[in-house]
C-alpha positions as CSV (number, residue, x, y, z in Angstrom):
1,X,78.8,108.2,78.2
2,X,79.1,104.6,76.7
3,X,77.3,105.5,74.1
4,X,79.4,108.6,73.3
5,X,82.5,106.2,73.3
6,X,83.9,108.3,76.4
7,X,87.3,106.7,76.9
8,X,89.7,106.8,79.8
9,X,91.4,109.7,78.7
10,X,87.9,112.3,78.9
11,X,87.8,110.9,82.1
12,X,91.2,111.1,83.9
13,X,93.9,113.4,82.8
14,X,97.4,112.1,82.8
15,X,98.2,114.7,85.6
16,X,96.9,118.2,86.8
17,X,98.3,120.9,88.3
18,X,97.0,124.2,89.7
19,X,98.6,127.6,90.2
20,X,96.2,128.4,92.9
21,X,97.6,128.8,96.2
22,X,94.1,127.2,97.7
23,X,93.6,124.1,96.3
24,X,90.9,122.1,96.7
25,X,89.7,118.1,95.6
26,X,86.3,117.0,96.0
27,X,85.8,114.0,95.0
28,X,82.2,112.1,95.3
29,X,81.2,108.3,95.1
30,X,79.1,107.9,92.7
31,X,77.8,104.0,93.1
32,X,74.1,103.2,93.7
33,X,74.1,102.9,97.2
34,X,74.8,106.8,97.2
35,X,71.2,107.5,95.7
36,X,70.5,110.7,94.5
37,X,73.1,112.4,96.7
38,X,75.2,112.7,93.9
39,X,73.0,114.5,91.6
40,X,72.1,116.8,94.7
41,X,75.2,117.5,95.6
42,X,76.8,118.0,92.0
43,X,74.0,120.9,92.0
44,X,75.1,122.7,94.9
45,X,78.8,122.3,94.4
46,X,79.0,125.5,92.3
47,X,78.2,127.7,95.2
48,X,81.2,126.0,97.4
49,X,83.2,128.8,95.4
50,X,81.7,131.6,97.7
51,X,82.0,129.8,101.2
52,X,85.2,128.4,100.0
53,X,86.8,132.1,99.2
54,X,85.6,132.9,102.6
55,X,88.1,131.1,104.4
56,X,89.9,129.8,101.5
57,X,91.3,133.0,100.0
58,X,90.2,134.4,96.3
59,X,92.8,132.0,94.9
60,X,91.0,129.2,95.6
61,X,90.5,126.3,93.1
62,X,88.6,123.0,92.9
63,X,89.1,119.8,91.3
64,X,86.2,117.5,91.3
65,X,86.8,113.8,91.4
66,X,84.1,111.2,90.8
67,X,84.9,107.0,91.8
68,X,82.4,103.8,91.2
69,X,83.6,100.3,92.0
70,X,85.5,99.1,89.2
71,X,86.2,94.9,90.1
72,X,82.0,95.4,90.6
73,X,81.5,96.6,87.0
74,X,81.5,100.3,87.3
75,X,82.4,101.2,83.3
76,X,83.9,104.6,84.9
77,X,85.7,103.5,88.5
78,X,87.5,107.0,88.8
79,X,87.2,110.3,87.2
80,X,89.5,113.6,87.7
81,X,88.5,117.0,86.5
82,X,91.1,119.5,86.5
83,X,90.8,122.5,89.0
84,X,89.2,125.1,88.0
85,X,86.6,128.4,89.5
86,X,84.1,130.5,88.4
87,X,81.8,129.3,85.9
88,X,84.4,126.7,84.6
89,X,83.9,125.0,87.8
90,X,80.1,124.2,86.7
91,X,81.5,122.7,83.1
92,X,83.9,120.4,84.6
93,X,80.9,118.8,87.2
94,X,79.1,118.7,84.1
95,X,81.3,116.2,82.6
96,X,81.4,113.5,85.9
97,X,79.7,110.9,84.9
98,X,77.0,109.6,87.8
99,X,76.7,105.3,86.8
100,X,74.8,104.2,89.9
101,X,76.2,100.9,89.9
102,X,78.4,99.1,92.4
103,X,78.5,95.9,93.4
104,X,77.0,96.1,97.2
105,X,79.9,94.7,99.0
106,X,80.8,97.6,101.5
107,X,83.8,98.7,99.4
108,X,84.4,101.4,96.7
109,X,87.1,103.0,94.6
110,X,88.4,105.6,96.6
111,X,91.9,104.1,96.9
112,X,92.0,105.1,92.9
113,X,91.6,108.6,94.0
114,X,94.0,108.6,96.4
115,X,96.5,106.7,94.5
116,X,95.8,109.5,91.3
117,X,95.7,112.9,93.6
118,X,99.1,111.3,95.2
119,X,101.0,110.9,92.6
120,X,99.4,112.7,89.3
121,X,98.3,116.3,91.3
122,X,100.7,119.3,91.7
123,X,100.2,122.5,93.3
124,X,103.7,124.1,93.5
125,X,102.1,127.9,94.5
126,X,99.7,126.3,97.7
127,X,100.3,128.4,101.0
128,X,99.3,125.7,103.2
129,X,98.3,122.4,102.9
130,X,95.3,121.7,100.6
131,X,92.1,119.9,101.6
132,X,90.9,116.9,99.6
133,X,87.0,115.6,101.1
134,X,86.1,112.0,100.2
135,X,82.0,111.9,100.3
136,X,80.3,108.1,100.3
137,X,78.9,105.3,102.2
138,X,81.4,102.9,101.7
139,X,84.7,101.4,103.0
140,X,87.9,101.2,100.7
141,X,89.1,97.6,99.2
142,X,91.8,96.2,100.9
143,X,94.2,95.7,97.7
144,X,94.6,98.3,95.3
145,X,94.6,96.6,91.8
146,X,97.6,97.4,89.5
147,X,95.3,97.3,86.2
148,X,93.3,99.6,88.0
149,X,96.0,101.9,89.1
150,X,97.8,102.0,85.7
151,X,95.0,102.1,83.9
152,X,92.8,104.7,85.7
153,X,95.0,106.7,88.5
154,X,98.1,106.3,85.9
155,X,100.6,104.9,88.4
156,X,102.6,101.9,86.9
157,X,103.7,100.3,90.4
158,X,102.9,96.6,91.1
159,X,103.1,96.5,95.2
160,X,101.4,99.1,96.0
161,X,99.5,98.7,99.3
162,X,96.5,100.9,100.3
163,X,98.2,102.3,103.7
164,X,101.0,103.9,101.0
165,X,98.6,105.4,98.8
166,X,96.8,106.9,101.9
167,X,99.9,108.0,103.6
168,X,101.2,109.8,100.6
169,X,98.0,111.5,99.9
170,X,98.2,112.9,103.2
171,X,101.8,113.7,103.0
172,X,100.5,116.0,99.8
173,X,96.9,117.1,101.4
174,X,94.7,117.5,104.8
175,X,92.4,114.4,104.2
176,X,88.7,114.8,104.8
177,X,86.0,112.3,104.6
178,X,82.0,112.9,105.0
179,X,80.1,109.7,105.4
180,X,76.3,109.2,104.1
């Protein structure tokens, strides 16, 4: 990815939206001290669509989300693919880049996500309240970082606390989290 010059913008779309009245966010750490269980799980994502019309509906969508640990060095501290289903689902998790970095200090990125899907998602046409599953190991930072939230979630707001971000994501979504 470096050496493609991937920028900010491949990674994280100003915004996204979805027509599907099921949406769905996924969104993975991606950090060393998640191993391969990125990798593995990337591969099996794909079939989600199956289960996920099972309960979810036909309509269903995903958008697959990928964080690091930015302050730590992470060159890629969030990534946002749009929603998508069907095969397009397998050529948006083809474009998450997996760094394996991190710093190993208990925290990663996932406010970023949450301050991004918060503000930056819409999903006028939902029926019900859409599901959004963090998956890592870590804890979240205690201070979300304006240059990272302008920068990488797109939100221009300089008090921002970590509680807000989490309380408006779960205004918008049912908030999951499955810990390695």
């Amino acid at each position: 990815a470096v050496v493609k010059n991937v920028s900010v913008d491949d990674c994280v779309p100003q915004s996204i939206t979805t027509s599907s009245e099921a949406p769905l966010v996924i969104c993975c750490d991606v950090t060393g001290s998640m191993g391969e269980w990125p990798g593995v799980i990337f591969s099996k994502l794909p079939y989600l669509e199956y289960e996920g019309q099972e309960y979810l509906g036909d309509g269903m969508e995903i958008s697959f989300a990928a964080v690091g640990d930015g302050p730590q060095g992470d060159k890629y501290p969030l990534q946002v693919r749009p929603f998508a289903k069907g095969k397009e689902m397998k050529e948006q998790l083809e474009k998450l880049i997996d760094e394996h970095r991190g710093g190993g200090n208990q925290v990663e990125g996932y406010d970023l996500a949450a301050v991004y899907y918060a503000h930056n998602c819409e999903m006028p046409e939902a029926i019900r309240k859409p599901i959004f599953i963090f998956i890592g190991d870590e804890g979240i930072y205690n201070t979300i970082f304006a240059d990272y939230a302008k920068t990488w979630a797109r939100v221009d707001e300089k008090k921002m606390t970590v509680e807000s971000a989490f309380s408006r994501l779960k205004q918008k979504f049912n908030v999951y989290c499955i810990r390695k």
